[in-house]
Structure formats: structure tokens, C-alpha cells
Biopython code that builds the backbone (N, CA, C, O; Angstrom):
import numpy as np
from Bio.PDB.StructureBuilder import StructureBuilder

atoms = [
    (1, "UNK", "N", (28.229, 79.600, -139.942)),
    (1, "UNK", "CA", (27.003, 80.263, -139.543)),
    (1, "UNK", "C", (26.056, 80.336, -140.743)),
    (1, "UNK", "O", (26.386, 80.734, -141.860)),
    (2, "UNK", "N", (24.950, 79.946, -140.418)),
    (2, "UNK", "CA", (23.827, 80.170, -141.486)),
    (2, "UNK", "C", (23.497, 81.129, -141.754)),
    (2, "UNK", "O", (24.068, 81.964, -141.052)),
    (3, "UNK", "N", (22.614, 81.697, -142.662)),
    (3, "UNK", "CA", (21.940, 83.354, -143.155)),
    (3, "UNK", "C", (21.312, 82.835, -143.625)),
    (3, "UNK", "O", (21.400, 81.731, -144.163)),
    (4, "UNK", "N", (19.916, 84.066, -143.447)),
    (4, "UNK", "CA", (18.764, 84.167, -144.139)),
    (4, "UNK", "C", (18.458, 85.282, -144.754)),
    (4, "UNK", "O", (18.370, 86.360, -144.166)),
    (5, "UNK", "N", (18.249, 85.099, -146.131)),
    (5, "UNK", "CA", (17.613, 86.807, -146.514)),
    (5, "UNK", "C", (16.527, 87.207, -145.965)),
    (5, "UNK", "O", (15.887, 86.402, -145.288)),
    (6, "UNK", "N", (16.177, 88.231, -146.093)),
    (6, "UNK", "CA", (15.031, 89.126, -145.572)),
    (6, "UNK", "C", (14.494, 90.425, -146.734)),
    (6, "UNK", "O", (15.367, 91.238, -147.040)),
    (7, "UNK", "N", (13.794, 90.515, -147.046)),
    (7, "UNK", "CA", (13.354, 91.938, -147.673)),
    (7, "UNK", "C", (12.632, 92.801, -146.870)),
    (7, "UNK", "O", (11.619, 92.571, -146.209)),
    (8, "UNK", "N", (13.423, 94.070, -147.035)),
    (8, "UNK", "CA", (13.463, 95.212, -146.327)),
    (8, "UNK", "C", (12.969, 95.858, -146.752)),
    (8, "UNK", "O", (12.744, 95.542, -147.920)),
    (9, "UNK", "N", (12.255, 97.485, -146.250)),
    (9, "UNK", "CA", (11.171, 98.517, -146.875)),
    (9, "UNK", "C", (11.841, 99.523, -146.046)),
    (9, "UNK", "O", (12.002, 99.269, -144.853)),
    (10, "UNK", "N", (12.167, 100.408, -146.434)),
    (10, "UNK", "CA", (12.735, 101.570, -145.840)),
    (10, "UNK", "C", (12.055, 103.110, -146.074)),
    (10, "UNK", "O", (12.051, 103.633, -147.188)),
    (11, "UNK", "N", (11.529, 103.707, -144.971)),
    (11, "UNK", "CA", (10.779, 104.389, -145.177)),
    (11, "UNK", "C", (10.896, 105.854, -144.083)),
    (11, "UNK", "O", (10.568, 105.850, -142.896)),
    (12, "UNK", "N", (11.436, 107.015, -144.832)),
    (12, "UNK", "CA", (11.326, 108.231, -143.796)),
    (12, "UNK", "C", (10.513, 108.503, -143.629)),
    (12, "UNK", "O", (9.676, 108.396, -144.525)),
    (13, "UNK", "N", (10.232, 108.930, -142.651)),
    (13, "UNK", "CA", (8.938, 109.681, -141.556)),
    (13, "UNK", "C", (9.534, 110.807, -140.904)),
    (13, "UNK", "O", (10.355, 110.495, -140.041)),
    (14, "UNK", "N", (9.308, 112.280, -141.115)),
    (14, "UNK", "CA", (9.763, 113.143, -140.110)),
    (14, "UNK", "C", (10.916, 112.647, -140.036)),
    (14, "UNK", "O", (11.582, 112.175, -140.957)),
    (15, "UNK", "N", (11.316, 112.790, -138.388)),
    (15, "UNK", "CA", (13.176, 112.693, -138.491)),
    (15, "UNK", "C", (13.549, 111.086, -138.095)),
    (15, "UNK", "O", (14.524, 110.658, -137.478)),
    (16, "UNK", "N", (12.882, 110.667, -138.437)),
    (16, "UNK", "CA", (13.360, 108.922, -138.504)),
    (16, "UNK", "C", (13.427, 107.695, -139.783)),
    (16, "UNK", "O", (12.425, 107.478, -140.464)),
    (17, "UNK", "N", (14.147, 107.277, -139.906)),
    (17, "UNK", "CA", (13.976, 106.232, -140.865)),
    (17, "UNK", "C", (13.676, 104.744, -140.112)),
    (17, "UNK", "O", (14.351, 104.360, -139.156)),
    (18, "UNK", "N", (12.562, 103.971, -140.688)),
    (18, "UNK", "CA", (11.942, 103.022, -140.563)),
    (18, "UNK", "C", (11.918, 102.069, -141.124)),
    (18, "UNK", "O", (11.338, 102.044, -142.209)),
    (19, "UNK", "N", (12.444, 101.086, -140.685)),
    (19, "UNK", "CA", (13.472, 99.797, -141.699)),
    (19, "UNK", "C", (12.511, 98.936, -141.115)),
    (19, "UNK", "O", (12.656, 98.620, -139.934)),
    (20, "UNK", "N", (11.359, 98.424, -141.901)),
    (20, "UNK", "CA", (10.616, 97.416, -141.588)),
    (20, "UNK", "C", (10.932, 95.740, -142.639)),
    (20, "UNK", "O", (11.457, 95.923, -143.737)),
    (21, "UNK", "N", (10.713, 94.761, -142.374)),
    (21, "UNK", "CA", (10.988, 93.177, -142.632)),
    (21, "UNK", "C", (9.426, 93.162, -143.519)),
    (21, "UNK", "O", (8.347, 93.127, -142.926)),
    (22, "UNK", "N", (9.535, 93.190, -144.758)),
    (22, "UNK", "CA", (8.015, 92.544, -145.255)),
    (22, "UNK", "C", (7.666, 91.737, -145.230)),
    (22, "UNK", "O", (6.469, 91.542, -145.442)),
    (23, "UNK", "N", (8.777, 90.511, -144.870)),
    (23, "UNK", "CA", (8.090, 89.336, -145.269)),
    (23, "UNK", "C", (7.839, 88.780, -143.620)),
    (23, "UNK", "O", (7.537, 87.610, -143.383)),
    (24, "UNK", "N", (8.017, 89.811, -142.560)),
    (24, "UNK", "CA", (8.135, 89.525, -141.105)),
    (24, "UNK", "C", (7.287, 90.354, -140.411)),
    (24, "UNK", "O", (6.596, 91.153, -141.043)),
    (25, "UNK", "N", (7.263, 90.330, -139.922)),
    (25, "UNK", "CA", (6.559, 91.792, -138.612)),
    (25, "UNK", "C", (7.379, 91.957, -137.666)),
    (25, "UNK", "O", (7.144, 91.775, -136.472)),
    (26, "UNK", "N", (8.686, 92.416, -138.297)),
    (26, "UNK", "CA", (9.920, 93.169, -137.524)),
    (26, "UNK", "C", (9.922, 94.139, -137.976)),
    (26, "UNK", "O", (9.692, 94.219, -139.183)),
    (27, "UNK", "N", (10.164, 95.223, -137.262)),
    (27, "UNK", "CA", (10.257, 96.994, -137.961)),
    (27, "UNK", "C", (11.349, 97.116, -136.620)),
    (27, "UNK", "O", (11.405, 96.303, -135.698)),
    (28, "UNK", "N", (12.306, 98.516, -136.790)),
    (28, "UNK", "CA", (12.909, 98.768, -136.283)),
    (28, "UNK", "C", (13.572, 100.090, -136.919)),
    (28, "UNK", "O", (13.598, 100.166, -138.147)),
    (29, "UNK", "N", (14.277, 101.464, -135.902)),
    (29, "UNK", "CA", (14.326, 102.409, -136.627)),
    (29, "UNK", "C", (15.315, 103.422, -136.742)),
    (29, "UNK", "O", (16.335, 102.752, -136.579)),
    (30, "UNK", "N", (15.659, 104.496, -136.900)),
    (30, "UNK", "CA", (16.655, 104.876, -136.703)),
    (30, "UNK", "C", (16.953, 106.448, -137.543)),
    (30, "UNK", "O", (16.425, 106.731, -138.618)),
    (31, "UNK", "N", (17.873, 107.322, -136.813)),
    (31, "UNK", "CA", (18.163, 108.727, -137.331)),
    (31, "UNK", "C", (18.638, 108.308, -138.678)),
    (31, "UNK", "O", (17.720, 108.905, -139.242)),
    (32, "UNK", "N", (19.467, 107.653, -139.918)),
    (32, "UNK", "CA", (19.907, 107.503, -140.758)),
    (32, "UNK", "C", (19.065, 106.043, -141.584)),
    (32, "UNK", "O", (18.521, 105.305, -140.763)),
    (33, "UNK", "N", (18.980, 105.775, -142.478)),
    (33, "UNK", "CA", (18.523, 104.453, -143.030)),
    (33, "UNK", "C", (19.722, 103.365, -142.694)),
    (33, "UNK", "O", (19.447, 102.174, -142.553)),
    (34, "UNK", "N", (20.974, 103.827, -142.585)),
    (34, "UNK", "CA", (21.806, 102.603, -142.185)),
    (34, "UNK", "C", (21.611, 102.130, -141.141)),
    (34, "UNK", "O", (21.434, 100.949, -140.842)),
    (35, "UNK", "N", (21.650, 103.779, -140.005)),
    (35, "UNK", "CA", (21.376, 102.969, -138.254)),
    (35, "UNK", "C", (20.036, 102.192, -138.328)),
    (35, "UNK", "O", (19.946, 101.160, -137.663)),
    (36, "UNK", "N", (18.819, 102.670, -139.201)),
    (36, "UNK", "CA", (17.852, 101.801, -139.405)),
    (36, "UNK", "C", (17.762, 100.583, -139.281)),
    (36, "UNK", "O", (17.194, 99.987, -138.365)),
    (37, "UNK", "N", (18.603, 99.896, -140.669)),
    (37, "UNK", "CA", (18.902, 98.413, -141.063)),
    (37, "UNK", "C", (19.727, 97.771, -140.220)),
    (37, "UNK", "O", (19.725, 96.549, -140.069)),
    (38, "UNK", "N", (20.901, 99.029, -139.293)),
    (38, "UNK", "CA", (21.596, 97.914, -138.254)),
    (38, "UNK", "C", (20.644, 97.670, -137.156)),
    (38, "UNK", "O", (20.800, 96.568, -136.630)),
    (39, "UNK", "N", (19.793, 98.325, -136.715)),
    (39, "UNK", "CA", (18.806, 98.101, -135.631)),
    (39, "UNK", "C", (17.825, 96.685, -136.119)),
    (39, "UNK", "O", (17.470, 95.680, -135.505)),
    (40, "UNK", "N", (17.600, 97.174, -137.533)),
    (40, "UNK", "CA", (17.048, 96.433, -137.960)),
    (40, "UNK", "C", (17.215, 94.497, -138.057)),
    (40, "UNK", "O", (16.503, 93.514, -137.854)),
    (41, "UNK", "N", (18.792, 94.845, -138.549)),
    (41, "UNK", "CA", (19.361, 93.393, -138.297)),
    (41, "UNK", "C", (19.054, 92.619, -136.952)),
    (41, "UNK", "O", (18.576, 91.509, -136.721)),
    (42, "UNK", "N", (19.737, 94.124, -135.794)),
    (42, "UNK", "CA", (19.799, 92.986, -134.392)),
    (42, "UNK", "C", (18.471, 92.509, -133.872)),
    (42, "UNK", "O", (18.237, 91.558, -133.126)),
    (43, "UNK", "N", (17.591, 93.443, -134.471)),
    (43, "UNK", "CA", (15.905, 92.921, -133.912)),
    (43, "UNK", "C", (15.646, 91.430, -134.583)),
    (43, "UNK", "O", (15.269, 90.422, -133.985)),
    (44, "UNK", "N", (15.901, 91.545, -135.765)),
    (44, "UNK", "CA", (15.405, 90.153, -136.202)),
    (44, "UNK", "C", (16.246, 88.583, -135.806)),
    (44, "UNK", "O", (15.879, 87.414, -135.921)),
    (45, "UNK", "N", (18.071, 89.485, -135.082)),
    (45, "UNK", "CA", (18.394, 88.625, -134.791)),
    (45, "UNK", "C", (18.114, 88.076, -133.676)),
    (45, "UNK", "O", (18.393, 86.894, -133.478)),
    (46, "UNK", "N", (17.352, 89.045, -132.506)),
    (46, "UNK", "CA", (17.294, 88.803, -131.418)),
    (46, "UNK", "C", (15.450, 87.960, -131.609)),
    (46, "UNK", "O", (14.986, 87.039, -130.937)),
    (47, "UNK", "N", (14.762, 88.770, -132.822)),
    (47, "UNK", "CA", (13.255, 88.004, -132.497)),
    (47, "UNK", "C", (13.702, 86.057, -133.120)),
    (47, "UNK", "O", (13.069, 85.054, -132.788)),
    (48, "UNK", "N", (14.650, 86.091, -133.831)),
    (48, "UNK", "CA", (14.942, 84.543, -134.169)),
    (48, "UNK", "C", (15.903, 84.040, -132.917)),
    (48, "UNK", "O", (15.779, 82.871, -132.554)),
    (49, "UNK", "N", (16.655, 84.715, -132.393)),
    (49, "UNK", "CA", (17.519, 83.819, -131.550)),
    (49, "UNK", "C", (17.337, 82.119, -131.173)),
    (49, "UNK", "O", (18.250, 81.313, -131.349)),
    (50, "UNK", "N", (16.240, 81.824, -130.729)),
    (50, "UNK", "CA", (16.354, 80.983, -130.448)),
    (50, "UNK", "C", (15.286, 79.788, -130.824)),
    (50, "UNK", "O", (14.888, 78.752, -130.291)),
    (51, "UNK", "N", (14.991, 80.692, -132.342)),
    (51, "UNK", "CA", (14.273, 79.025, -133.207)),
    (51, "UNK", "C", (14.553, 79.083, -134.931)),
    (51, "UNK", "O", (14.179, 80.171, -135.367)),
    (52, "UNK", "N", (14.922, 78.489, -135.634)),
    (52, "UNK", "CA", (15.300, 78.476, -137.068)),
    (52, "UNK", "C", (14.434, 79.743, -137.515)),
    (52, "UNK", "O", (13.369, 80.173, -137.071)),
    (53, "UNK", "N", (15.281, 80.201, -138.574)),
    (53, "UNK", "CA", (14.004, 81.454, -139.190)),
    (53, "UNK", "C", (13.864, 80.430, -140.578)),
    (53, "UNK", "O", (14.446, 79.474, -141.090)),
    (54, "UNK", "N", (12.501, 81.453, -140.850)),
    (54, "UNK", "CA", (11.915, 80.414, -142.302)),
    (54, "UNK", "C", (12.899, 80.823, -143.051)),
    (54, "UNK", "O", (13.645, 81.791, -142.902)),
    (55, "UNK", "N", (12.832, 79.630, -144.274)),
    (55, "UNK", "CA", (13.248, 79.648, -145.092)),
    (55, "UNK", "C", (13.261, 81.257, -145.962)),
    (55, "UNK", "O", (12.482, 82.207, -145.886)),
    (56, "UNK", "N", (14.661, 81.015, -146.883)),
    (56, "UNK", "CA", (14.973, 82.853, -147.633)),
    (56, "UNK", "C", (13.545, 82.849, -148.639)),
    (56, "UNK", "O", (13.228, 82.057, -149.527)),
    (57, "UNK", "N", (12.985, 83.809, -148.224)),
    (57, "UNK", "CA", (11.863, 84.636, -149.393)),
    (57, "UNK", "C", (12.092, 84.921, -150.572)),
    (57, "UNK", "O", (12.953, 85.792, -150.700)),
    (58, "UNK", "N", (11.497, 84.382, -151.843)),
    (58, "UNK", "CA", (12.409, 84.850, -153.081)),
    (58, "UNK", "C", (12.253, 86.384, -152.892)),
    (58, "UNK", "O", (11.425, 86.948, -152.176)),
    (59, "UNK", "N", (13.548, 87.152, -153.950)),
    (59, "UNK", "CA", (13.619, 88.627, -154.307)),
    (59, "UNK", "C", (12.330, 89.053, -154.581)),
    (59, "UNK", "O", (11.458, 88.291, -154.998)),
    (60, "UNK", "N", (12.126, 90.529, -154.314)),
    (60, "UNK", "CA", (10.985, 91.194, -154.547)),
    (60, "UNK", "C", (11.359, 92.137, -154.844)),
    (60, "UNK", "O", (12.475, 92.476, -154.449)),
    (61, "UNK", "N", (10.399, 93.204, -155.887)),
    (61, "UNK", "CA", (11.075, 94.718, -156.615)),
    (61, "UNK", "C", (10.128, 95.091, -155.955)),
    (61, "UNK", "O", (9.119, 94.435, -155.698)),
    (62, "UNK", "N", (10.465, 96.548, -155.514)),
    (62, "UNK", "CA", (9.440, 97.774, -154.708)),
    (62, "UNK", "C", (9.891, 98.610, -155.809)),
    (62, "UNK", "O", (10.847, 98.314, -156.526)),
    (63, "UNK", "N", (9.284, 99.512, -155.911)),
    (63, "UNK", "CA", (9.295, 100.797, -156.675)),
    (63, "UNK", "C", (8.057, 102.040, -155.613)),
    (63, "UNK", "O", (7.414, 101.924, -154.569)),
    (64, "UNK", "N", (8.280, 103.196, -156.696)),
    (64, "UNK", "CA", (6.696, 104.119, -155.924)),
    (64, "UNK", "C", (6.647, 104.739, -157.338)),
    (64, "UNK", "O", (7.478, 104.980, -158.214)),
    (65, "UNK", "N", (5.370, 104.888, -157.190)),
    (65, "UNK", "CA", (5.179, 105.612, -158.143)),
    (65, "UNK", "C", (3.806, 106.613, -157.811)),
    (65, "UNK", "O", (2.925, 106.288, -157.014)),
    (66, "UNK", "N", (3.827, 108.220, -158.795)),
    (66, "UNK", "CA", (2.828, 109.093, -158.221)),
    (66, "UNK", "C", (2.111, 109.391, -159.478)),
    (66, "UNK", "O", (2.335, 109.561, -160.676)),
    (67, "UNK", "N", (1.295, 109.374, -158.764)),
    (67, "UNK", "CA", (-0.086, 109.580, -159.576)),
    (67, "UNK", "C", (-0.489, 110.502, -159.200)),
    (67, "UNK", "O", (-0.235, 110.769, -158.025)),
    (68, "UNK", "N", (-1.502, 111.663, -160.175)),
    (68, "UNK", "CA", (-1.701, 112.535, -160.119)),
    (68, "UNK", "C", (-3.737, 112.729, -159.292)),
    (68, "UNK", "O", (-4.673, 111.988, -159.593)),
    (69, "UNK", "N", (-3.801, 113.948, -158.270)),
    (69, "UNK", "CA", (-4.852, 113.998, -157.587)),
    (69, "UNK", "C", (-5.783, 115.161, -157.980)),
    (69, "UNK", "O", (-6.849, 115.326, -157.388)),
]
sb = StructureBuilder()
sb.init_structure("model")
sb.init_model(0)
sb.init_chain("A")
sb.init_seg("    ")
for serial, (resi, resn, name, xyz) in enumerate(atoms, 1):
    if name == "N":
        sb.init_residue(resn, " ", resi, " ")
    sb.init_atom(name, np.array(xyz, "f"), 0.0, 1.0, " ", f" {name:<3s}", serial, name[0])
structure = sb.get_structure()
């Protein structure tokens, strides 16, 4: 079986975590960041099912950082 990476953004909101695909326009979500990323997985497996996904995206660093208002 083939694999593709994906980079992921994980993001709480209120009582959900939001496991969105950056390099995709798949989001998908969930009470915990894990159930997130597993929701997350089957969406992208189900939005590729049935045509090659692009090629793996090189690595990307996220960070946050706060600045003062």
C-alpha cells in the first residue's frame, strides 16, 4: 500500500478540536485532537479514494507566537 504525507494544523475551538490538511482543503474534527486526526485521516482517505493523491508536500514548521496589543 502506498502513503502520502500530509501536514496537519490542529486547532481548539471551544469544545472541539479541528484537524485541518494545509496543504488540502480537508478539515475534519473532533472532542480530543486524536479523534480529530483519526477523523481526519478517514476524510482524506475517503476525499482520495478513488484518484492518486499528489505527490508528499515537503515538511513544514508551524509555531505561534504572541505579540503584544
Amino acid at each position: 500500500m502506498k502513503t502520502t504525507r500530509f501536514n496537519v494544523m490542529i486547532q481548539h475551538e471551544d469544545d472541539w478540536y479541528v484537524a485541518q490538511c494545509v496543504d488540502h482543503f480537508v478539515v475534519s474534527q473532533g472532542r480530543s485532537a486524536e479523534e480529530s486526526l483519526a477523523n481526519l485521516k478517514e476524510a482524506l482517505e475517503l476525499y482520495y479514494e478513488n484518484e492518486e493523491p499528489p505527490a508528499s508536500p515537503p515538511s513544514v514548521s508551524l509555531t505561534s507566537w504572541e505579540v503584544a496589543r
